[in-house]
C-alpha positions in Angstrom: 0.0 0.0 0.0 1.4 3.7 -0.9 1.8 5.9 1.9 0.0 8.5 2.3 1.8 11.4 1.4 2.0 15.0 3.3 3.6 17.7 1.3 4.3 20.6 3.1 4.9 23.7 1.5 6.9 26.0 3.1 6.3 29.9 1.8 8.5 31.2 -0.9 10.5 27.6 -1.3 9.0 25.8 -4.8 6.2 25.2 -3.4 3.6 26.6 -5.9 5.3 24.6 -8.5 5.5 21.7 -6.7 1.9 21.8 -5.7 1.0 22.0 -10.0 3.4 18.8 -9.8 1.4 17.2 -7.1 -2.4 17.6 -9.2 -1.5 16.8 -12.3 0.4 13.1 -10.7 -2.5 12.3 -8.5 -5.6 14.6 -10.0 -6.9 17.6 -7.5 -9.8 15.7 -6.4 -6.9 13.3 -4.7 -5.5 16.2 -3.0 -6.5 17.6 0.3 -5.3 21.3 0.6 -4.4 23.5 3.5 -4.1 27.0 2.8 -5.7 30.1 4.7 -7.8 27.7 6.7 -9.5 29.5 9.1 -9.4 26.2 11.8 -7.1 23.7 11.9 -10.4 21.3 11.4 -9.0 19.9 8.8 -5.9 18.7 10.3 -7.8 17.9 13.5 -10.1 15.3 11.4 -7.5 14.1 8.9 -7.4 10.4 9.9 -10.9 9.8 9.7 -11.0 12.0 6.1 -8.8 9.5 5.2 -9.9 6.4 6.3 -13.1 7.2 5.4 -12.5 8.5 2.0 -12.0 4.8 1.3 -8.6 5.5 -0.9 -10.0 8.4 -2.8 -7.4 10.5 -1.2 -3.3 9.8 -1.7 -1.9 13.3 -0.3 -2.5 16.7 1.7 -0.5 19.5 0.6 -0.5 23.0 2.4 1.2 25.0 4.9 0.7 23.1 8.0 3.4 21.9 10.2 5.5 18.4 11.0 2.8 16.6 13.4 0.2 16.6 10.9 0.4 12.7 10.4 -0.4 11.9 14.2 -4.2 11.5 13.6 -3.6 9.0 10.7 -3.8 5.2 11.1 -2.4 4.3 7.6 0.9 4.3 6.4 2.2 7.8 5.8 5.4 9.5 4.6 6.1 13.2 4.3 7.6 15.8 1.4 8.9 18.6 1.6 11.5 21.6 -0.3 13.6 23.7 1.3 15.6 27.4 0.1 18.4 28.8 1.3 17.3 31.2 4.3 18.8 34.6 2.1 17.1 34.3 -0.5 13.7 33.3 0.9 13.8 35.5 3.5 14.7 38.5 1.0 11.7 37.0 -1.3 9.4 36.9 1.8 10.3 40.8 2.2 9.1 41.6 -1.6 6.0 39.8 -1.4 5.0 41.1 2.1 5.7 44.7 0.3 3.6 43.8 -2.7 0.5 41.7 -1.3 1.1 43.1 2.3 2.5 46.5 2.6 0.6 47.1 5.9 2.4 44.5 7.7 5.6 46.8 6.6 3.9 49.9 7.8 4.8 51.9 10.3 2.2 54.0 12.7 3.8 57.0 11.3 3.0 56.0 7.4 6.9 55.1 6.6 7.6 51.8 5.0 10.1 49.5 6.7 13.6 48.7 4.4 14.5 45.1 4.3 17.3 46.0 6.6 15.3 47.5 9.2 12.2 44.8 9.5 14.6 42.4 9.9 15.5 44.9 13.2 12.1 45.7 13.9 10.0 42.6 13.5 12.6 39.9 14.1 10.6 36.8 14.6 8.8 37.5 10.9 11.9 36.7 9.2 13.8 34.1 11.1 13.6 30.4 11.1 10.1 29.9 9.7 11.4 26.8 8.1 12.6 25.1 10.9 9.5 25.8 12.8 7.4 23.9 10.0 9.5 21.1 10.3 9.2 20.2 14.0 6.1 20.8 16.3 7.8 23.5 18.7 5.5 26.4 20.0 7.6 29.3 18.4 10.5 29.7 16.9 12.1 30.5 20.8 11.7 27.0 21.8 13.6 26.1 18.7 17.2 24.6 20.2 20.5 22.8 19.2 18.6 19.8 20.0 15.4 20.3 18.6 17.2 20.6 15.3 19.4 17.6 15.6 16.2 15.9 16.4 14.7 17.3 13.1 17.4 15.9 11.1 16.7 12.9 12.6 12.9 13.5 11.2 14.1 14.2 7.8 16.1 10.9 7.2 13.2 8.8 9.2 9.8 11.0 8.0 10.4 12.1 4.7 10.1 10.4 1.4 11.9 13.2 0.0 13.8 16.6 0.7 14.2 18.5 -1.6 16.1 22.0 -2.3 14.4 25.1 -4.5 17.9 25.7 -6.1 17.8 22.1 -7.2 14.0 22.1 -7.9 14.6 20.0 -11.2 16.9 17.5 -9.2 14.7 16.9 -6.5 11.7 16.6 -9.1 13.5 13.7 -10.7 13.9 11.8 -7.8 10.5 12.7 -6.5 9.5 10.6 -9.5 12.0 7.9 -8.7 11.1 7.4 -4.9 6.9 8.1 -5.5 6.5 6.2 -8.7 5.4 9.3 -10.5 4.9 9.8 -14.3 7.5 11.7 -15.9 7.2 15.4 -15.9 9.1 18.2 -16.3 8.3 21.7 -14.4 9.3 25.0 -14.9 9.2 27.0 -11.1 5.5 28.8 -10.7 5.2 32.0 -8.9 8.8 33.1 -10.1 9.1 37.7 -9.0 11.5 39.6 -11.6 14.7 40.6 -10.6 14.7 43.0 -7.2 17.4 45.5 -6.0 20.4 44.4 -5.1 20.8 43.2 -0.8 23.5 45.1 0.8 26.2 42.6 2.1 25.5 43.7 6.0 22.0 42.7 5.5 22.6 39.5 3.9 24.6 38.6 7.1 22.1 39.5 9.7 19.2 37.0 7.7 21.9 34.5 8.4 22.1 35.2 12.0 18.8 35.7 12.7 18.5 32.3 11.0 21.0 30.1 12.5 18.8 27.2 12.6 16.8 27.9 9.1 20.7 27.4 7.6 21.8 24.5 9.4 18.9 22.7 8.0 19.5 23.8 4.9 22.9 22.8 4.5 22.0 19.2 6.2 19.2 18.7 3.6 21.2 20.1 0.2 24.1 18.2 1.7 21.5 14.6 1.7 19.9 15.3 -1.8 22.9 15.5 -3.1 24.5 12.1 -1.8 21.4 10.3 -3.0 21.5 11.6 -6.5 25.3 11.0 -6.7 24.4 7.6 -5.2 21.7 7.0 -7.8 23.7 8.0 -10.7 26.3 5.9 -9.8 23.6 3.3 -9.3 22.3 3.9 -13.1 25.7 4.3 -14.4 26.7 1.1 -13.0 23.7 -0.7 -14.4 24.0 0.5 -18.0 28.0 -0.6 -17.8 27.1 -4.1 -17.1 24.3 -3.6 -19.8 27.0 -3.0 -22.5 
């Protein structure tokens, strides 16, 4: 039996395109969504949506957080994309501007630079990713240990982990490891060029998300062994082929 599969789609990290991947392999009527959900209802009754949907359903995508699974009684696996902490934080600051500029607002009328939200609203632009992926309050609970125990997560959990910058890699061995179709994607939801970050500010996202980049290192570093070990694998088999 094929798990059932929980893609969660972390803002501003592939996930649009991977979520046009995700309908056309299994059909939208397949795929439960969780996105500006006013409960958590959904999440709350997943198991019995499932069990009761008699097979109909094979994955929930959405942003919801690492836990989701705990109401399930069938087999279950997650997947999930990651982006390095710069540049989604400095995407997350464009779109907030464009779709949200009140959140960027000051009571005075000004508009916040990237350089001084990250100052003045901290916890907006730090570590979001590691707080999807493990079932920690807030993003201050988040510790050296909470993270090793994430990785841990990752390499148990997860079916795949994939990397935005590598979003045509990790799509290949999405198919591989879920038995999809071949398919080839384009990224969805892709902003034109923006001005350029100032050096000083591209250091501070990094501090302010220490645990965002460890992650993100640990999960580029994995991808990339196990599509080195499966071209190896390949290459190997179409050696002894010849």
């Amino acid at each position: 039996m094929s798990p059932f599969l929980l893609f969660i789609h972390i803002p501003k990290a592939a996930g649009t395109s991977l979520r046009e991947v995700v309908d056309r392999q299994y059909g939208p009527d397949a795929v439960l969504t969780y996105y500006n959900q006013p409960t958590t209802s959904l999440l709350d009754n997943l198991g019995a949506m499932v069990e009761t949907g008699n097979g109909k359903y094979r994955a929930l995508i959405g942003h919801f957080r690492y836990g989701a699974h705990e109401t399930l009684k069938c087999p279950w696996k997650y997947v999930t994309v990651l982006r390095d902490p710069v540049t989604r934080t400095i995407s997350s600051y464009y779109q907030n501007l464009d779709e949200h500029p009140e959140r960027l607002t000051r009571t005075d009328g000004s508009i916040m630079s990237l350089g001084d939200a990250l100052e003045e609203m901290p916890d907006f632009f730090s570590n979001q990713q590691a707080l999807m992926l493990t079932s920690v309050p807030t993003i201050h609970h988040l510790s050296a240990d909470i993270v090793e125990g994430c990785k841990q997560s990752l390499i148990n959990d997860f079916a795949v982990v994939g990397v935005s910058e590598l979003f045509a890699e990790t799509l290949s061995l999405m198919s591989r490891s879920l038995g999809w179709r071949p398919y080839q994607a384009g990224h969805s939801n892709v902003t034109g060029p923006r001005p350029k970050t100032p050096q000083a500010v591209r250091d501070r996202i990094r501090e302010l998300n220490r645990w965002d980049m460890d992650l993100y290192r640990f999960a580029r570093q994995q991808l990339e062994a196990r599509v080195a070990q499966e071209c190896e694998s390949t290459c190997n088999s179409e050696n002894l082929g010849h």
